[in-house]
TORKE-455447 format. One record per residue: residue in three letters; x, y, z of N, C-alpha, C in turn. Coordinates in steps of 0.2 Angstrom, whole numbers, plus 5000, padded with zeros to 4 digits. Atoms other than C-alpha are relative to their C-alpha. Example, Ala and Ser with C-alpha at 12.3 -4.5 7.8 and 13.67 -1.06 7.14 Angstrom:
! TORKE-455447
ala500449945000506249785039500450065000/ser499649944999506849955036499650055003/
This chain:
! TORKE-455447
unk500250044994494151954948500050055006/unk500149964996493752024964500449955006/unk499550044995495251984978499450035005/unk500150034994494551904993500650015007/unk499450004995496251945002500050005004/unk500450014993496151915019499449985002/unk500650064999494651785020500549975004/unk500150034994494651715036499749965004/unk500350064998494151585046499350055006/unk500349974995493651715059499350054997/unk500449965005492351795046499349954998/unk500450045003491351625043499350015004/unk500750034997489551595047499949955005/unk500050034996489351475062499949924995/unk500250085004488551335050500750004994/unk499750015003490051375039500649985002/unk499450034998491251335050499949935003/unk499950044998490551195057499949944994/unk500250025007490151135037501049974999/unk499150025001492351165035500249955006/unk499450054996492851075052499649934997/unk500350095002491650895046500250004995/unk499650025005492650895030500650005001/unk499350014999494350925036500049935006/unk499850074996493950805050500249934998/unk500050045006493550685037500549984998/unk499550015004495050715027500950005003/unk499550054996496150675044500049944999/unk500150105000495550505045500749954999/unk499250035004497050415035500550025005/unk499349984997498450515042500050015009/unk500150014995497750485060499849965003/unk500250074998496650375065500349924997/unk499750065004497250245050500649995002/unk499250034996499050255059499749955005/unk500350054994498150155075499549964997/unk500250095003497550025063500549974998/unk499550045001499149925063500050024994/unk499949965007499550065048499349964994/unk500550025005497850005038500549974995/unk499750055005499049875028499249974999/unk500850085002497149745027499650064998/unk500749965005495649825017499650025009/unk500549994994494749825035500350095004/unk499749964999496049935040500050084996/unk500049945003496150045024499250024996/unk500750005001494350035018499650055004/unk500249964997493550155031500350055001/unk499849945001494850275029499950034992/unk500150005009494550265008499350055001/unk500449985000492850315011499750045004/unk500249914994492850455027500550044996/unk499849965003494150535017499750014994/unk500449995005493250535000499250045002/unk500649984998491650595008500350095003/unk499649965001492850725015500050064995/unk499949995007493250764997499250044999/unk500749985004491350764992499750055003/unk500249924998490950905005500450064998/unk499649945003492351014999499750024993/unk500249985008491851004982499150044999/unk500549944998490051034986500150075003/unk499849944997490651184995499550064997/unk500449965005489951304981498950005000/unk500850015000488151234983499750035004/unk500349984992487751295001500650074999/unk499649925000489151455001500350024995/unk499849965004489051544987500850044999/unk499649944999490351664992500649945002/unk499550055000491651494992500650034995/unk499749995004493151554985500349984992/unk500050065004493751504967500749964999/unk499650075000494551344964500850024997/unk499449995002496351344961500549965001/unk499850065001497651214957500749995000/unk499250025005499751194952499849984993/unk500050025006500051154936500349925004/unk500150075001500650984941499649955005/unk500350074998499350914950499549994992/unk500150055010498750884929500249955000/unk499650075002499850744926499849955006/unk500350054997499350664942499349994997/unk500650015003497750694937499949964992/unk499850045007498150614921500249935001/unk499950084998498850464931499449955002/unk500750034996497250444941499649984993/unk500450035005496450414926500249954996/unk499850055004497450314917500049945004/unk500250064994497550184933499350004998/unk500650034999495550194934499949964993/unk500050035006495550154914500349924998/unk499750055003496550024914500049945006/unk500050054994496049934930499449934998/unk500550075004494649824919500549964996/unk499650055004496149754909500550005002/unk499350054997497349714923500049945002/unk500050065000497849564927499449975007/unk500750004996496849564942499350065002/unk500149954998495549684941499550025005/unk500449994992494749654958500750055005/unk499349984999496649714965499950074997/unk499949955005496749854951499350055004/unk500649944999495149934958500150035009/unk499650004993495849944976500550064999/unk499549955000497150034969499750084995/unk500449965004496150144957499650055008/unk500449984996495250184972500450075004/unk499249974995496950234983500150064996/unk500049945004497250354968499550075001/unk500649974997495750424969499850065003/unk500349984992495750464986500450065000/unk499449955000497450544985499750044996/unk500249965005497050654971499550055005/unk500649954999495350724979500250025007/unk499749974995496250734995500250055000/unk499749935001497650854988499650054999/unk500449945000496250954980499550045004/unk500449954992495150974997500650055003/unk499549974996496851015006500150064997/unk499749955004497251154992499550055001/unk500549995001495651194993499650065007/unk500249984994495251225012500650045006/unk499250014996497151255018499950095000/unk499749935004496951465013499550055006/unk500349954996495951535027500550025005/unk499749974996496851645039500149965007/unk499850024995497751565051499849935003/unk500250034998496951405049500749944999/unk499450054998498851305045500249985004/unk499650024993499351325060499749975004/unk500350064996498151225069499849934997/unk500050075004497951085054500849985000/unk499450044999499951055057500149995006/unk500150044994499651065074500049935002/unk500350074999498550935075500449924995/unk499750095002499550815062500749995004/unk499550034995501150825072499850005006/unk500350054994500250785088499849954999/unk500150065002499450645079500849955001/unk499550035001501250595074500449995009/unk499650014993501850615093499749955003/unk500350084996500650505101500249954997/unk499950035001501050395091500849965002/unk499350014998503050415095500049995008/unk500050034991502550415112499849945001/unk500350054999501750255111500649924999/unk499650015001503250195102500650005006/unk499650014997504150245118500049955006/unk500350034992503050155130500349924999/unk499850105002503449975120500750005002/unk499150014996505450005122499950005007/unk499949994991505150055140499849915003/unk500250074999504249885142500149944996/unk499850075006505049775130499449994997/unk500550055003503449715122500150014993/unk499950015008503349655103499350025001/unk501049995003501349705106500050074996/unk500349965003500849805093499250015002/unk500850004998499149855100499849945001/unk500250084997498149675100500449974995/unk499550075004499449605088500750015001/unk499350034998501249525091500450034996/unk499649985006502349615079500549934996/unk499750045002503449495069500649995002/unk499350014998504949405076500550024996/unk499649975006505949465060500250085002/unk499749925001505949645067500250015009/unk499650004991506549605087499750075004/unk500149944996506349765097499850074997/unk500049935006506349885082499350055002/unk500549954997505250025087499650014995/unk500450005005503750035076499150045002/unk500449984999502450135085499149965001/unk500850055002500650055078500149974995/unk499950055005501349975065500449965001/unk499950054998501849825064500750014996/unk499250025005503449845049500250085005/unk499549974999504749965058500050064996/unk499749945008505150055040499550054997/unk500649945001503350125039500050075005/unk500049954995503450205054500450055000/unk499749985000504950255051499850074996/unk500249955003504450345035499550065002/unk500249954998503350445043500250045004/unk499549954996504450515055500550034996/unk499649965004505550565041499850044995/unk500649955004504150645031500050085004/unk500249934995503850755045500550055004/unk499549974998505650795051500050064999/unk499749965002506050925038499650075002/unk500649944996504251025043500150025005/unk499849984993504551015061500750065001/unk499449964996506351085062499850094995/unk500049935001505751225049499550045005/unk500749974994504151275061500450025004/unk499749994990505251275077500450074997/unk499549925003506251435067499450074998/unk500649965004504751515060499650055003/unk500249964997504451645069498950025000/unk500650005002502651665061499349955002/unk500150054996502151495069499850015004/unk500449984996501651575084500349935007/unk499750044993502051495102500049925000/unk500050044998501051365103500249934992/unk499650065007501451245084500750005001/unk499250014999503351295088500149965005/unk500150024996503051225104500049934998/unk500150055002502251075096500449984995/unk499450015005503751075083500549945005/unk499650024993504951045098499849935003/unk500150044998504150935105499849934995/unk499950085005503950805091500649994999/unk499350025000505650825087500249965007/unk499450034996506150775105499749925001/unk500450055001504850635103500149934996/unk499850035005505250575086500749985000/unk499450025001507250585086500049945004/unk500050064998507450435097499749944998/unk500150065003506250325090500049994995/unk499850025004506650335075500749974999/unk499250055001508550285079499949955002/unk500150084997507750145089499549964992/unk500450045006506550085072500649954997/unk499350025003508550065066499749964991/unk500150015008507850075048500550054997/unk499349955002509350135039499650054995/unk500449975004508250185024499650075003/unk500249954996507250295036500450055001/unk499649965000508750365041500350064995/unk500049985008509150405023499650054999/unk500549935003507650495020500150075006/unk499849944995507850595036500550044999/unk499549965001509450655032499950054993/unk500149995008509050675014499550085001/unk500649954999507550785019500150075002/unk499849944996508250885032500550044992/unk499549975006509650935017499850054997/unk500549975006508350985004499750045003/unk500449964998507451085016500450065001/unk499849964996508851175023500550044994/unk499949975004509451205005499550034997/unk500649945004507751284998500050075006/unk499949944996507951405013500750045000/unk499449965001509551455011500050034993/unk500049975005509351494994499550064998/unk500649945001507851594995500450065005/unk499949964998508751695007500850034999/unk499449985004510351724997500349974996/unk499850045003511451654984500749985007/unk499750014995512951674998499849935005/unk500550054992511751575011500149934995/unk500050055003511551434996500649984999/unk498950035002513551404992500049985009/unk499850004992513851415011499649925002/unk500450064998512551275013500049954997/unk499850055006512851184998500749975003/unk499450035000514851165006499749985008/unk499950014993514351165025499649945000/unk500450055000512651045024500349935000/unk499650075002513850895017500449985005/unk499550034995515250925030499649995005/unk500250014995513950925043499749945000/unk500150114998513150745039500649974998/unk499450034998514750695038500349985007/unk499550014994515450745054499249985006/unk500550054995513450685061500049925000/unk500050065002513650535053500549945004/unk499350034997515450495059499649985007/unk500250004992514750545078499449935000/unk499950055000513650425074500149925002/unk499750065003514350275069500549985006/unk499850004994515450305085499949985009/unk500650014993514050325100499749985000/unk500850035000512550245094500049944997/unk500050065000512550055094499649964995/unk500350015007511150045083500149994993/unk499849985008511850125069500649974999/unk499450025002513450015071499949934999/unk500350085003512449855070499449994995/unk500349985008511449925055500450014995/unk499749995007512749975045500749975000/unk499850075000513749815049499949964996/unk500250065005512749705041500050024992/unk499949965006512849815027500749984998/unk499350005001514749795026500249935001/unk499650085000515049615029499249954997/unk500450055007513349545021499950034993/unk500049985009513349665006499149994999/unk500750015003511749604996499749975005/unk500350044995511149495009499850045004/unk500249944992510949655023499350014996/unk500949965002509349695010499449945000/unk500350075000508749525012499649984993/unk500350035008507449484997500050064996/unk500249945006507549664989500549994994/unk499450015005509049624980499749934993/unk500550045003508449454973499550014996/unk500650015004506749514967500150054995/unk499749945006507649664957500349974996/unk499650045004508649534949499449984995/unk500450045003507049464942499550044995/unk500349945000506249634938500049994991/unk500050005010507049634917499649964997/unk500450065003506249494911499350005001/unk500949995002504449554917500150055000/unk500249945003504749734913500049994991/unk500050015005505149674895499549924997/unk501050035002503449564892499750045001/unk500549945001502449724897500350065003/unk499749934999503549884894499550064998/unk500649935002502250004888499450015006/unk500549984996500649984900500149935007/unk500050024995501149864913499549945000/unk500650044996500149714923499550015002/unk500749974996499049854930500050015006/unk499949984993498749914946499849935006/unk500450064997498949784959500349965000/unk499850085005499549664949500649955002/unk499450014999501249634955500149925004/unk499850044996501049504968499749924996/unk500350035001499949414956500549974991/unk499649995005501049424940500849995000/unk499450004998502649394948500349925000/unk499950105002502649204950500449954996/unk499650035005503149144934500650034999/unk499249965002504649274933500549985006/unk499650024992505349204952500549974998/unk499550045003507049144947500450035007/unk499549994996508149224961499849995007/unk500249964994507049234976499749895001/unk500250074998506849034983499449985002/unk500550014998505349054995499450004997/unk500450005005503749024986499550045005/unk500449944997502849164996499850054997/unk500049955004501749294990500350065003/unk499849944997502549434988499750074998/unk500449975002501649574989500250094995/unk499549945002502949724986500749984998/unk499450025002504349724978500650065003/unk499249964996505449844990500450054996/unk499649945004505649984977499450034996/unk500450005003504350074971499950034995/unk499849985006504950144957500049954993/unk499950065002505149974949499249975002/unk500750044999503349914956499850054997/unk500249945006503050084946499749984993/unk499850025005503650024931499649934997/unk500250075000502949834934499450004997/unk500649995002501249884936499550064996/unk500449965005500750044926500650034993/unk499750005007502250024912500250074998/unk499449935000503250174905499450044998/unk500549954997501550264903499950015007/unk500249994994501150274920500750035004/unk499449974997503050294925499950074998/unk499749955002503250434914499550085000/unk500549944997501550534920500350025008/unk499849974993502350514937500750035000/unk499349924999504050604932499850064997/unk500349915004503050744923499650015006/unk500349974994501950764938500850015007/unk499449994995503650734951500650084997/unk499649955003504650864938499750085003/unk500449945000503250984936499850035009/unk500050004991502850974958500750035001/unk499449934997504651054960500350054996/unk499849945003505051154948499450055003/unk500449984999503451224953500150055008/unk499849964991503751244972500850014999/unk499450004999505451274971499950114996/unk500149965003504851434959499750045004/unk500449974994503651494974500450005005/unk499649994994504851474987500650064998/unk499749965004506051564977499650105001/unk500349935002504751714972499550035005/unk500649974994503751724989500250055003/unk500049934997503551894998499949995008/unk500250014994502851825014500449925005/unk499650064998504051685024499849965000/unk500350065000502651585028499949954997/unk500150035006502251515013500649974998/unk499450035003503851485009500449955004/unk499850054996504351415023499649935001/unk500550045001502951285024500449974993/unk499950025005503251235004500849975001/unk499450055000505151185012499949965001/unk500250064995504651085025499649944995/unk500450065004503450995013500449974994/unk499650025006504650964997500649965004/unk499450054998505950895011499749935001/unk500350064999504550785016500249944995/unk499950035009504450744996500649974998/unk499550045000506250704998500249955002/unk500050064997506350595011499549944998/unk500450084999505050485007500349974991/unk499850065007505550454987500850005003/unk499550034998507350424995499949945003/unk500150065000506650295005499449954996/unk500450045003505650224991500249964995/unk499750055000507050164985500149925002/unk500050064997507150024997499449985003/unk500550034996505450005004499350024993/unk500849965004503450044998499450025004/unk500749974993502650165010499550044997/unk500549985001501750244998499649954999/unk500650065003500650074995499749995011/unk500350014993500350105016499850065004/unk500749965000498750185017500450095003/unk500049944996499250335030500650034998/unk499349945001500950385023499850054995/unk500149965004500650445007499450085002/unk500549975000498950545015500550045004/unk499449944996500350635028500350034994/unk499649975006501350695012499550064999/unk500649965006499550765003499950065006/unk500349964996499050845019500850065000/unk499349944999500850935023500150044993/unk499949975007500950985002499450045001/unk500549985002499251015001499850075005/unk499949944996499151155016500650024998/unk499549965001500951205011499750074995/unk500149985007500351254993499450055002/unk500549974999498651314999500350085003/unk499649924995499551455012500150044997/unk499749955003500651505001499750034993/unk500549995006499351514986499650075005/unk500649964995498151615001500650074999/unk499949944999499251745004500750034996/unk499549995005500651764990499350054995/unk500249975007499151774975499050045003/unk500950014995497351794989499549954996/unk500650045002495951714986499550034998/unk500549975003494851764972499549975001/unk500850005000493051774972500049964995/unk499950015005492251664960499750054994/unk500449975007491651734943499350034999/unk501050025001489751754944499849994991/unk500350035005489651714925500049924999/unk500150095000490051534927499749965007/unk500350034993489151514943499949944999/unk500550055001487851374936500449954997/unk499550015001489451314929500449955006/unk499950024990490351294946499649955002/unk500650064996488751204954499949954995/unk500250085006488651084940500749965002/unk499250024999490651034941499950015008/unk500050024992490451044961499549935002/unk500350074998488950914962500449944996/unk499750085003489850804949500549985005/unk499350024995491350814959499749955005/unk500050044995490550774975499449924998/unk500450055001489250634966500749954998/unk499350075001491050544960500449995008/unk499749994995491850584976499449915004/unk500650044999490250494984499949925000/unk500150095004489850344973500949975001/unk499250034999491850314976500249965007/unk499950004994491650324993499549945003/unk500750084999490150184994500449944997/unk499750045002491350094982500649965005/unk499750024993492550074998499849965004/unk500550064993491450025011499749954999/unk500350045000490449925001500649934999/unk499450055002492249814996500449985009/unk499650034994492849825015499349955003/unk500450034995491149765023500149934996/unk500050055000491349635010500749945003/unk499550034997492949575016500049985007/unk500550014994492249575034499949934999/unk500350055003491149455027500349925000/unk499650055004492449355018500449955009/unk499750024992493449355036499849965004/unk500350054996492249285046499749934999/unk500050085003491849155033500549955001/unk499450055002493649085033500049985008/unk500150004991493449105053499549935001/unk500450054999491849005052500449924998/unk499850045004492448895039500649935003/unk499650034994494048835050499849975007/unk500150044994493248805065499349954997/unk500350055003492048695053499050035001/unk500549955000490648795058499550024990/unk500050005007490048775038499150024998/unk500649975000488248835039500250074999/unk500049914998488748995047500550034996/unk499349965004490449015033499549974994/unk500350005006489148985018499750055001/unk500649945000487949115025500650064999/unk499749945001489449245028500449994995/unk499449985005490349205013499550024992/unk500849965004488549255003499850075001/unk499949904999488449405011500550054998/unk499549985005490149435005499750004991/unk500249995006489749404989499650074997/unk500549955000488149524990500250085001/unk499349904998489449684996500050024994/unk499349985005490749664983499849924996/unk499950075002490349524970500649984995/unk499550005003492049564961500549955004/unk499550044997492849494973500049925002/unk499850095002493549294970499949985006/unk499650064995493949254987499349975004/unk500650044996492049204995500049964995/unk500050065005492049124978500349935003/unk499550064995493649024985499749965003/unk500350024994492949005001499249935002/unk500650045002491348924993500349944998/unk499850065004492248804984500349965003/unk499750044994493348734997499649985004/unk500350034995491748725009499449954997/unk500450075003490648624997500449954998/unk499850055000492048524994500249955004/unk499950014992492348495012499449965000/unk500850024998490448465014499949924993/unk500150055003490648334998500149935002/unk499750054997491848235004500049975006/unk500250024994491248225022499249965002/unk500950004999489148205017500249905001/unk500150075000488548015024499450025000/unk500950004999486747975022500049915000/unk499850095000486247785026499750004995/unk500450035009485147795007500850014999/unk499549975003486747774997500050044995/unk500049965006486147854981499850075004/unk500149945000485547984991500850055003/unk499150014999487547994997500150024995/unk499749995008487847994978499950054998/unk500449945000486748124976500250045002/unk499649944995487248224987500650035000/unk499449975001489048224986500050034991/unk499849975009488848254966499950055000/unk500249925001487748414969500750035003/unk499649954997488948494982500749994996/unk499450005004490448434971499950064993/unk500149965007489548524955499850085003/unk500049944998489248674966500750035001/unk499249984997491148684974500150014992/unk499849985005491648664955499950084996/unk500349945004490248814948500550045006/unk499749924996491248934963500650014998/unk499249995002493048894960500250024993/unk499749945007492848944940499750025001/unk500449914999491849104946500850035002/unk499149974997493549134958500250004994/unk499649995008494649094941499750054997/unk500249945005493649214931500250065002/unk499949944998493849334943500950025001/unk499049994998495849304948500149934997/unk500050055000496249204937501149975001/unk499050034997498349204944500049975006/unk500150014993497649144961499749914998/unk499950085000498448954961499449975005/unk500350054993497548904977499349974995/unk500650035002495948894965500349944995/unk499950075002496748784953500049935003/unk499850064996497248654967499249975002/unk500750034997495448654974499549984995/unk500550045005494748624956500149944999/unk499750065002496048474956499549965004/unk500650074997495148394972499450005000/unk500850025001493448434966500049954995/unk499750035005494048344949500149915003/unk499950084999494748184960499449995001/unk500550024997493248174970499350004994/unk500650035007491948164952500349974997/unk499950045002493348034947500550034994/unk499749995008494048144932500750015004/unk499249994995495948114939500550044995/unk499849965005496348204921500050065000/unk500149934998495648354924500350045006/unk499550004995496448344941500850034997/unk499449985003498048324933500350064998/unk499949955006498048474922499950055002/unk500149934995497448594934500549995006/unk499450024995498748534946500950034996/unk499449985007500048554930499950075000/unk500349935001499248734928500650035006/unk499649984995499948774947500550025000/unk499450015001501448694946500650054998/unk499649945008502048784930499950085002/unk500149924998501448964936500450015006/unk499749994994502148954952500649945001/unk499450045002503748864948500549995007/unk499550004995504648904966499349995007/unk500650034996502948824975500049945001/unk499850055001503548674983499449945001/unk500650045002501748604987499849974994/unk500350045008501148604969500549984998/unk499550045005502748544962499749945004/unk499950085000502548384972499349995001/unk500650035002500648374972500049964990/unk500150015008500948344953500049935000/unk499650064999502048184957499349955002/unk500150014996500948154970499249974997/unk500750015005499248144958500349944994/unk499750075004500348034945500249945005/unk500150104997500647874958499450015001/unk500750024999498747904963499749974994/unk500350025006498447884945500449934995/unk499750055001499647724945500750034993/unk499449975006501047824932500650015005/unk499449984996502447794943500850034997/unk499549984999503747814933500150084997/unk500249925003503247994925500250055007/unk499749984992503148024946500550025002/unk499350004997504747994948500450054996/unk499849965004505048094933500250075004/unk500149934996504348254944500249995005/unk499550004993505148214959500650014999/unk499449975001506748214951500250074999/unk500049935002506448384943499950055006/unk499949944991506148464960500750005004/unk499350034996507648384968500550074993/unk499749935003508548494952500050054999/unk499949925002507948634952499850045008/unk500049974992507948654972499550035002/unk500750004998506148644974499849945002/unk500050094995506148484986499850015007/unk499950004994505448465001500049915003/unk500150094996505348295014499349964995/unk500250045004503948225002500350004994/unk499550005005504948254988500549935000/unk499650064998506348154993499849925004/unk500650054998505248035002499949954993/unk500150045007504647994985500349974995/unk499450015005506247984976500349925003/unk499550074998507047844987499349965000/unk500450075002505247734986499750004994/unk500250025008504847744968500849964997/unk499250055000507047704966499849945000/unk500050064997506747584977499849944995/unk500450045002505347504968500149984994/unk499749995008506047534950500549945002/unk499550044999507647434958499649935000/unk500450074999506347284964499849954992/unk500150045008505547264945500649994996/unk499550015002507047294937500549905003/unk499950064995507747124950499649954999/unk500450045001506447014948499649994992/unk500450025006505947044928500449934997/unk499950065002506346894918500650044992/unk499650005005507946914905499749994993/unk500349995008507646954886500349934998/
């Protein structure tokens, strides 16, 4: 092969540079822009960054088509096993529980995957690191500054939304949960303080190191996410022990005893000065399990559905949808959509396959960089490769207690900080060869594929956010009764993304709205008319079930299509269906009741109203019910006639 060593940026052709920055800009997207959408948690959110990053991707892989003289491709050995996970999620996303959900995440996969590869890809030209971490820890600053402007002025406003009473003052920058934000700023700790030493960094990124740190420290101890904290420290550790050790075994002992006494003796100082930290790890010490609020409870629930599907899981997705019938510790009957560990929501939804590609990809990722760091000749590399594995620590520390990889922009900051680490230190340890000229035709076949999947993946995003768009404005129409204008936009939904249930829903709820409300002064044209829109609401709500078939709400709205054609049977059964699946649902449990006295079966009624009272799924209709059915049973019982 023929070393390309020193290929630079300052070497490209003007269309060639301007070819690299429209893909790299691209493949910012997520870890930039998608922070200033209230952390892209909603499809709307993550949807447009799915498909400017993937398009990203699909330019890098082209790359070979237009610039021959692209150098050739080169990988880790463990990005294989991820790539082995990415497929197995895409595989198994037709036979997940929900596989409108399962393809969301197949997507998210995806994304990451071709992300790391562009990053690895494009990250090796001479001195171009230091202007792509530039820019992601300025991203991360404004953001920190934006966090400092809401303390300065009290506000709970997150951009045009209220942030949640649940999180008080908590500094949270653009996002609305605290703990995400935080994780970002402990991703990027352990990079930052290596940069600010790095002599090779050059004035202005040390500069910009410094200056995030003076950014970030504060609002991170105001986010007062312990977990955050955990990873920050965690991070900083692991970084400050790969560098030690590369620079001696003496340095690694020394740092290996001192490291400890120093979060010790920071920790203590802590605990002492900083009011936060003494009313965070408080509640820790006098409520115990309670300080984690539902995390505890839903982990107690975890054995009994890891044990119905240990080998391939529920599938991607699946969790919020699959968890229902396992709810035994956790009282409020709210969907839940994470389970506050995602090692465990690992395990849930792609089962000790999926877990076990992700420890051979997590094993093989450090051994790997640890081996580089170790055997590099040049600082740079090496130093970047700490910063990035402390990042790797901090965040699976706090992925313990939270799930910031399932929030869109964190995981994409990780890929970008690895994926330039690995690329640098690839560029200037092994150079950048030339590729082969006997596989050329080879090459361009495997680059168009790439960018034709990359592509079609990336249409698959956008066409699935605009339907949600769609869905959105239909639920909008629909509520303000406006039911013209929320059939036409829950059809255009349809027409996006026909996978997705919920226009379905939305249909079925608005024709049976429109049933029950049609007057005509003919009455059979009355009869008529309510009958079609009742047999239309019917046909959309099992289209939704077919599609999701774990999503009670549709059951309920087949119940009252069901009363309203008279069949109180069918009602019943689909209302029973709800109930049962979602056992800590205190609406359908007393809809049940509530469908037996409408069908005169009073004392069955009473039957299931007692049953909620015992198993502490009751609410004011509940009880209501108990003491007038009582009542009633005492009356008969009183006035029947003696045997």
């Amino acid at each position: 092969m023929q070393s390309v060593d020193g290929w630079g940026a300052e070497r490209f052709s003007v269309s060639r540079r301007v070819y690299d920055g429209c893909a790299l800009f691209l493949l910012m997207w997520p870890a930039t822009a998608g922070m200033w959408l209230l952390g892209s948690t909603r499809a709307w959110g993550y949807a447009p960054g799915l498909a400017l990053s993937l398009l990203g991707a699909a330019l890098t892989f082209a790359r070979p088509l237009f610039f021959p003289e692209t150098p050739r491709w080169r990988v880790p050995f463990a990005f294989w096993p991820f790539a082995a996970l990415t497929v197995y999620v895409v595989a198994g996303a037709p036979w997940a529980a929900v596989p409108y959900a399962a393809r969301w995440e197949a997507l998210r996969w995806i994304c990451l995957l071709a992300a790391a590869w562009a990053w690895l890809q494009t990250s090796g030209a001479r001195r171009r690191w230091r202007w792509l971490l530039f820019i992601l820890l300025l991203a991360a600053t404004f953001d920190c500054l934006y966090a400092l402007v809401q303390k300065i002025d009290g506000s709970r406003l997150v951009l045009w939304a209220p942030r949640p009473r649940q999180y008080g003052m908590r500094a949270s920058g653009t996002y609305l949960c605290p703990n995400h934000f935080a994780n970002v700023l402990a991703m990027l700790f352990p990079l930052a303080v290596a940069l600010a030493f790095l002599r090779e960094a050059g004035f202005a990124l040390r500069l910009m190191a410094i200056y995030f740190l003076a950014a970030a420290a504060p609002t991170l101890y105001w986010s007062l996410s312990r977990s955050g904290w955990a990873g920050a420290l965690g991070g900083l550790c692991a970084t400050g022990l790969l560098l030690a050790a590369r620079k001696s075994r003496a340095w690694f002992c020394a740092a290996l005893v001192g490291l400890p006494l120093l979060l010790a003796a920071g920790s203590w100082t802590a605990w002492k000065t900083l009011p936060g930290v003494q009313v965070r790890v408080r509640q820790v010490l006098e409520l115990k399990e309670g300080a984690a609020g539902v995390r505890i409870p839903m982990w107690k629930d975890m054995p009994a559905m890891i044990r119905a599907r240990p080998v391939a899981g529920y599938g991607a997705g699946s969790f919020v949808w699959a968890y229902p019938p396992f709810q035994k510790h956790v009282d409020e009957h709210l969907n839940w959509d994470f389970l506050h560990n995602e090692y465990l929501q690992m395990q849930v939804e792609y089962g000790a396959i999926g877990s076990g590609l992700l420890l051979i990809g997590l094993l093989g990722l450090v051994v790997s960089v640890l081996r580089a760091i170790l055997r590099a000749r040049d600082p740079v590399g090496a130093t970047l490769l700490a910063g990035a594995l402390g990042g790797l620590a901090a965040a699976l520390i706090q992925a313990l207690f939270d799930f910031n990889f399932h929030i869109f922009p964190n995981p994409h900051i990780l890929v970008w900080m690895g994926g330039v680490a690995w690329g640098t230190w690839q560029a200037r340890e092994l150079g950048l060869e030339a590729a082969d000229a006997r596989g050329r035709w080879t090459r361009r076949a495997v680059a168009g594929a790439g960018a034709l999947a990359c592509g079609g993946c990336a249409w698959l995003a956008l066409a699935g956010g605009v339907a949600y768009v769609w869905n959105l404005k239909g639920d909008v129409a629909r509520a303000n009764l406006d039911w013209e204008a929320a059939a036409a936009h829950y059809a255009q939904a349809i027409r996006w993304d026909g996978r997705n249930w919920q226009p379905h829903l939305g249909l079925g709820m608005l024709d049976a709205a429109r049933a029950q409300w049609l007057r005509d002064p003919d009455p059979a044209a009355e009869r008529a008319g309510r009958e079609a829109l009742a047999a239309s609401a019917q046909a959309h709500l099992r289209r939704a079930g077919e599609l999701n078939p774990a999503d009670m709400a549709v059951a309920y709205n087949l119940a009252r299509v069901h009363n309203a054609r008279g069949d109180a049977e069918a009602a019943l059964a689909e209302l029973r269906r709800a109930a049962a699946y979602q056992r800590k649902h205190v609406f359908y449990r007393e809809q049940v009741g509530i469908q037996l006295r409408r069908m005169g079966r009073d004392a069955e009624a009473l039957e299931v109203f007692r049953q909620n009272v015992a198993d502490g799924v009751a609410g004011d209709v509940t009880h209501l019910n108990v003491r007038q059915l009582e009542s009633r049973q005492a009356r008969e019982a009183a006035v029947a006639p003696a045997p």
